[in-house]
C-alpha positions as CSV (number, residue, x, y, z in Angstrom):
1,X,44.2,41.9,-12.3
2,X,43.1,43.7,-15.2
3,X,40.6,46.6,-14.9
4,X,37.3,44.7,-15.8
5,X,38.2,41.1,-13.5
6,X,39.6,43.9,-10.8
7,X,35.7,46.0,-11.0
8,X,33.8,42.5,-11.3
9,X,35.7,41.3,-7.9
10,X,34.7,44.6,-6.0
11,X,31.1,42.6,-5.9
12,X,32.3,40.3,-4.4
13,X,33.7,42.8,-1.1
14,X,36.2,45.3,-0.4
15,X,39.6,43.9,0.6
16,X,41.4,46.5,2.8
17,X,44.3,47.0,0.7
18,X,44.2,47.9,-3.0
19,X,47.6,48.5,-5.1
20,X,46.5,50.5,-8.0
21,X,49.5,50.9,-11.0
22,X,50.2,51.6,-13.9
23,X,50.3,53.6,-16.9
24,X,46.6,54.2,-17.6
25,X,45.8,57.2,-15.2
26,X,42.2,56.5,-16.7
27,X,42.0,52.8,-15.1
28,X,43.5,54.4,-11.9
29,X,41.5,56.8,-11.4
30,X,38.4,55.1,-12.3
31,X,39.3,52.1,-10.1
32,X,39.8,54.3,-6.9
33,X,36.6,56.6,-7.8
34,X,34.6,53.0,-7.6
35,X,36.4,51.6,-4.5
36,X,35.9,55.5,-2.6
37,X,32.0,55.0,-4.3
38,X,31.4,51.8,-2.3
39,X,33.0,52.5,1.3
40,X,31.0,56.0,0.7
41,X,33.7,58.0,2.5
42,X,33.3,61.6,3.9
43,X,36.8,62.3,2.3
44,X,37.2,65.8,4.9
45,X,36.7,63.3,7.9
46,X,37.4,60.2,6.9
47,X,40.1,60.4,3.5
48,X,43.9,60.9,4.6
49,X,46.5,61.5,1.5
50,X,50.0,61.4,1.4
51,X,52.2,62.1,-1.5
52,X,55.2,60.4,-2.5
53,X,56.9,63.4,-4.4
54,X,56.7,65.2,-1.4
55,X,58.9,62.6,0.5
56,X,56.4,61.9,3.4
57,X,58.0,60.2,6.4
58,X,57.2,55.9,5.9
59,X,56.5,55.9,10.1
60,X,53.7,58.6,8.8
61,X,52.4,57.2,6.5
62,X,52.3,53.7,8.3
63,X,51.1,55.1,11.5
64,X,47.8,57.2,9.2
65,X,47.4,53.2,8.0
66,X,46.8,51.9,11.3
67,X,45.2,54.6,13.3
68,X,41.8,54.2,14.8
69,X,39.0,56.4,13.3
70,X,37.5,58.9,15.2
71,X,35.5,61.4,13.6
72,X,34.2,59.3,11.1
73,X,32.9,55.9,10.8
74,X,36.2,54.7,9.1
75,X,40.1,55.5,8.2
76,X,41.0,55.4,4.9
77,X,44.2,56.5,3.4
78,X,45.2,57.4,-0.1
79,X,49.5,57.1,-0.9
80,X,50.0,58.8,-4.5
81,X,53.3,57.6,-5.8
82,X,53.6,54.8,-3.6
83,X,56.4,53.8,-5.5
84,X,58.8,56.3,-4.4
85,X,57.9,55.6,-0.7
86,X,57.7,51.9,-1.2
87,X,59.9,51.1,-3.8
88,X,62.6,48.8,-2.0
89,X,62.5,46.2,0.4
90,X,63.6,48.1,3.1
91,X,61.6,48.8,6.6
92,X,58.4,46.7,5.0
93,X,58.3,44.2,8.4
94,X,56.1,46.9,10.2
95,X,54.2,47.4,7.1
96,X,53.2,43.8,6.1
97,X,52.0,43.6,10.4
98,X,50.0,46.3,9.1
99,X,48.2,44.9,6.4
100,X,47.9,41.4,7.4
101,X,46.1,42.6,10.9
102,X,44.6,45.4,9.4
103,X,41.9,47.0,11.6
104,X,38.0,46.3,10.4
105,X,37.6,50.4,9.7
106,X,40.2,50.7,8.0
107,X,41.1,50.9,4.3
108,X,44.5,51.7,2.5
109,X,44.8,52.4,-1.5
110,X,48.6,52.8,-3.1
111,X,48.6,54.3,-6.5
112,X,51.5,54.6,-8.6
113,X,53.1,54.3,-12.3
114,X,54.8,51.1,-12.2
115,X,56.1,48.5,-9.3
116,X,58.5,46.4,-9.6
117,X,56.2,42.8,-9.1
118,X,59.3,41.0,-7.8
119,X,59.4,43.7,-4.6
120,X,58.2,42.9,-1.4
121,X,56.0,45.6,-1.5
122,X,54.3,44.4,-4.4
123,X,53.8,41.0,-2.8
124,X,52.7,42.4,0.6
125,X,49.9,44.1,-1.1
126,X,49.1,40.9,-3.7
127,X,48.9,38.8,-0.4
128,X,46.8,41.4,1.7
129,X,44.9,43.2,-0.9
130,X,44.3,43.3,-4.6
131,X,46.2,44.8,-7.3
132,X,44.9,46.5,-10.3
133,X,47.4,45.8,-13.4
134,X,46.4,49.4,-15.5
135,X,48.4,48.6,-18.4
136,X,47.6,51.0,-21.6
137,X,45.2,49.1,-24.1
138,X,46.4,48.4,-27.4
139,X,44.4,49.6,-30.6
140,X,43.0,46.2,-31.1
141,X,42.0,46.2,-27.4
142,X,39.5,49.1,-27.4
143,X,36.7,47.5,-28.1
144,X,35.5,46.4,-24.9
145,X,36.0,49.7,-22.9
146,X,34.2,51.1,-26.6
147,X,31.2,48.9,-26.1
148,X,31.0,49.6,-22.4
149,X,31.3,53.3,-22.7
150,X,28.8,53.9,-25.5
151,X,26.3,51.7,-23.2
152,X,26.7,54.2,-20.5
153,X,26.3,57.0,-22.9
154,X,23.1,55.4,-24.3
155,X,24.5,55.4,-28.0
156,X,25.8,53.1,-30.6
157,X,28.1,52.9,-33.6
158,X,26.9,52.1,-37.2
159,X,28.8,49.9,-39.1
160,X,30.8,52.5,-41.0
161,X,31.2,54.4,-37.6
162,X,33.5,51.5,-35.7
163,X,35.8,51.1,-39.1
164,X,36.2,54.7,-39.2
165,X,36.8,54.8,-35.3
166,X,39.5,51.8,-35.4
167,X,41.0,53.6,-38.1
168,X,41.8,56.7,-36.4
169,X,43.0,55.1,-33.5
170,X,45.0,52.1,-35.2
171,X,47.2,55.2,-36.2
172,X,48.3,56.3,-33.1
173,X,51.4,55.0,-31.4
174,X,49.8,55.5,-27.7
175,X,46.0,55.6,-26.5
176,X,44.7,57.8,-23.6
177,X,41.5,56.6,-22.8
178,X,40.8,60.0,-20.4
179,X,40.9,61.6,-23.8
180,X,39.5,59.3,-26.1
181,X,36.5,59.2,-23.1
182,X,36.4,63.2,-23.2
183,X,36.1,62.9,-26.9
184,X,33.4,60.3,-26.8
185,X,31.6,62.7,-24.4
186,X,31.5,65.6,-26.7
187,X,30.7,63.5,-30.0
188,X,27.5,61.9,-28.1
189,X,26.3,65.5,-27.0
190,X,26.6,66.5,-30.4
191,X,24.5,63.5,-32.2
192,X,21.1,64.0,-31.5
193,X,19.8,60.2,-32.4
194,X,20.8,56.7,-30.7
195,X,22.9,55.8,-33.6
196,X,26.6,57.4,-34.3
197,X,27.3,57.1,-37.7
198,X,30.9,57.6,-39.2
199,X,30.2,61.7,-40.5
200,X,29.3,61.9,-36.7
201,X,32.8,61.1,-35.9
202,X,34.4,63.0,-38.8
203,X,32.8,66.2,-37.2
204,X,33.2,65.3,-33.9
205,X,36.3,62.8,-33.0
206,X,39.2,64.9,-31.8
207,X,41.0,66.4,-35.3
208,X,38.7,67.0,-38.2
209,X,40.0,64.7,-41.0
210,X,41.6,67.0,-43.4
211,X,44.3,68.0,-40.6
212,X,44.9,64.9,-39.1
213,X,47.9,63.1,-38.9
214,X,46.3,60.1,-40.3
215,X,45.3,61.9,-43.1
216,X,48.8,63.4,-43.8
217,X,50.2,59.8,-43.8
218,X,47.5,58.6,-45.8
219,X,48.2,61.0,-48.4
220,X,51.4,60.3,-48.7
221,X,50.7,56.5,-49.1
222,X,48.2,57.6,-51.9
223,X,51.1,59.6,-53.4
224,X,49.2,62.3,-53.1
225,X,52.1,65.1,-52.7
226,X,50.1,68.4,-52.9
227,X,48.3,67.5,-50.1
228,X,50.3,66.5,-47.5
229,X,52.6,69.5,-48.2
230,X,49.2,71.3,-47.4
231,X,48.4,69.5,-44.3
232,X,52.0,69.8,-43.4
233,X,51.8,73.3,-43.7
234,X,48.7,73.5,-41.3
235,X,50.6,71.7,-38.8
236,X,53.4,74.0,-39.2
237,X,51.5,76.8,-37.3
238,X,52.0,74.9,-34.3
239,X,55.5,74.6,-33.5
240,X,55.4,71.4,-31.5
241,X,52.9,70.1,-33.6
242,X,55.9,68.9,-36.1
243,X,58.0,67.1,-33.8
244,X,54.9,65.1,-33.3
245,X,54.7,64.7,-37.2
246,X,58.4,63.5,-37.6
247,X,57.5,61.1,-34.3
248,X,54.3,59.3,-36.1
249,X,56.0,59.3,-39.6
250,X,58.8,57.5,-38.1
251,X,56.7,54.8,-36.7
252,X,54.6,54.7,-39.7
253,X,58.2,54.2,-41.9
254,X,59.3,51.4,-39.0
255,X,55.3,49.9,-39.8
256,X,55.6,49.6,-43.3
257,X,59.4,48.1,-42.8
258,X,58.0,45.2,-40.7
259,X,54.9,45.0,-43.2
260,X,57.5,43.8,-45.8
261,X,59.5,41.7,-43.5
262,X,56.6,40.1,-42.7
263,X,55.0,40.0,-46.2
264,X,58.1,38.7,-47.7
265,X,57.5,35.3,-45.0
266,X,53.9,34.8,-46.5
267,X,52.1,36.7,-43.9
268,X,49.5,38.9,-45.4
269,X,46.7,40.8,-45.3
270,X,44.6,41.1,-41.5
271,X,46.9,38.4,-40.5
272,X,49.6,41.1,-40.1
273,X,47.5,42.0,-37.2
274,X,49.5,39.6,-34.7
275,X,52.8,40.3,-36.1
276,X,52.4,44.4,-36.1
277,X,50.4,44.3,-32.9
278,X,47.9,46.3,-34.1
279,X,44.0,45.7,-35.4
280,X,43.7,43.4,-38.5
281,X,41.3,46.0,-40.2
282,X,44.4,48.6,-40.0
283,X,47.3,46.0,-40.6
284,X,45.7,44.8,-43.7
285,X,45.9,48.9,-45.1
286,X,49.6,49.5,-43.9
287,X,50.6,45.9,-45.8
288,X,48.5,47.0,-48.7
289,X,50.8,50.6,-48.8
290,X,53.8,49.0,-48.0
291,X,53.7,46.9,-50.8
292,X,54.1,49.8,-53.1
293,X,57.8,51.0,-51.1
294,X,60.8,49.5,-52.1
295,X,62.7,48.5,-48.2
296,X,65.7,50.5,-49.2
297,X,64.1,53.7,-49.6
298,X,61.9,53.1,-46.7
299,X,65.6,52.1,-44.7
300,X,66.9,55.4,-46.4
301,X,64.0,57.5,-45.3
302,X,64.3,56.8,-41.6
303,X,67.6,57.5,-41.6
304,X,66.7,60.8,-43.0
305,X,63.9,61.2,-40.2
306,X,66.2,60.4,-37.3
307,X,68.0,63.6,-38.9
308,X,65.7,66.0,-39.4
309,X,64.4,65.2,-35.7
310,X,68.0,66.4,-34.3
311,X,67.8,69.1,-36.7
312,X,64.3,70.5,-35.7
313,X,65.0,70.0,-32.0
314,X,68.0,71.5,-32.1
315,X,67.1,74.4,-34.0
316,X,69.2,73.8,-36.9
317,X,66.6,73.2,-39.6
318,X,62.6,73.7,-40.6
319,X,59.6,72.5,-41.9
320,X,61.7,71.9,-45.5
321,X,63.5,69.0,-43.7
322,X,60.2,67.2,-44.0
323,X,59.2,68.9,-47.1
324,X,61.9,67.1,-48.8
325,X,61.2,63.4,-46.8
326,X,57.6,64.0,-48.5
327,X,58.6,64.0,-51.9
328,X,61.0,61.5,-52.1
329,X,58.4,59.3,-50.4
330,X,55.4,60.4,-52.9
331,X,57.9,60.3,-55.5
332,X,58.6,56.7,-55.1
């Protein structure tokens, strides 16, 4: 289940095992704070957590499972990492006796970054329990979670403010939602009103705009060379802050590459939304800048990236490398 169908069905009664995975520590976390909320555990008398980095025995960790509560008025155990306890099909026959019969007290929740759904383990828990599918969102995704979390924070967006906050985050190759929810945080204590408008977030919304990454790649769309030498430069005081310039200008190259592929079929405009897998609104700007690069130089260019990467990480080049990728893209 997905993190909103796997909080509605927590109305509906806890099940005594949960499997919580994936790559969104955010839905993970959130998802066990809300099933530890609702059992209302004393977690010194009543919480038991193993950890499977530190190798914990399975007998353990299956004997903590199926122990009667004494001190408190229920057992629950936590398994961090389950996968590296449970990641086989191995010695599961004790454990799926375990969760079919489990005892009316007690409560089990796995976490972990990914299971293999084809594992017994996986299954045991599907069959038993419930499992929580926290896949990253996408940029074109956020707007649910947006809606809910500006609800709880009493606030809305003005019109400007949710094109300005879709661009910003159609950018970015990877979301974390405990930071984009940290961010949020701080930009609501700082707007005194209901409304956020889009200068809000401009102030407020994790880099300020003229040192952003988005604005470096938007300048050199624009052609404007002075100034992404000048925002490179500010990024340059921050050593790995330039890797992560060669990483996005690299997927911003690969964008505008696919753009024309695309383009070249008929597709156009927000309809490259689908194809790029990213918001229409966004899309619709990359196919717009990709129109003005000719594919070879943008082919030529990422070969010139992948270079400079090897050359920055291995400490045989500088800043210049992408000094001189600039220019010959502005210079188009």
């Amino acid at each position: 289940m997905k993190f909103n169908e796997f909080i509605s069905a927590l109305d509906g009664g806890l099940k005594h095992a949960y499997l919580l995975c994936g790559e969104e520590n955010y839905f993970v976390d959130k998802a066990r704070e809300e099933i530890f909320a609702r059992l209302d555990i004393d977690a010194k008398s009543e919480l038991m957590t193993f950890d499977g980095d530190a190798k914990p025995a399975l007998s353990t960790i299956i004997n903590a499972i199926d122990s009667t509560p004494f001190f408190g008025n229920r057992n629950v155990v936590l398994v961090k990492n389950a996968d590296k306890i449970f990641g086989g099909d191995t010695k599961s026959s004790r454990l799926e006796s375990v969760l079919r019969d489990m005892q009316p007290k007690n409560f089990v929740v796995f976490t972990a970054k990914a299971v293999d759904k084809r594992r017994k383990f996986y299954k045991l828990v599907s069959q038993h329990g419930a499992v929580l599918d926290a896949e990253p969102l996408r940029p074109w995704e956020v707007n649910d979670w947006l809606n809910a979390k500006l609800k709880s924070l009493g606030k809305s967006m003005t019109r400007d403010a949710y094109q300005h906050f879709n661009e910003r985050l159609g950018i970015l190759p990877k979301i974390s939602l405990w930071d984009l929810d940290n961010e949020l945080d701080k930009v609501a204590l700082n707007v005194a009103g209901r409304q956020i408008t889009a200068d809000d977030l401009r102030r407020n919304l994790l880099a300020p705009a003229e040192v952003s990454n988005f604005a470096l790649t938007d300048a050199i769309d624009d052609r404007k060379l002075t100034k992404a030498l000048y925002l490179l430069r500010i990024q340059e005081r921050f050593a790995a802050n330039i890797l992560s310039v060669t990483a996005l200008l690299a997927s911003h190259v690969r964008r505008l590459i696919r753009a024309r592929f695309f383009m070249a079929r008929g597709i156009k405009g927000r309809k490259l939304g689908e194809p790029l897998e990213m918001n229409p609104f966004i899309a619709q700007r990359v196919g717009a800048a990709a129109e003005t690069y000719p594919t070879k130089l943008l082919e030529e260019v990422l070969v010139d990236i992948a270079e400079a990467d090897y050359k920055l990480k291995t400490g045989r080049g500088g800043v210049e490398l992408l000094e001189r990728i600039f220019v010959k893209l502005c210079r188009r």
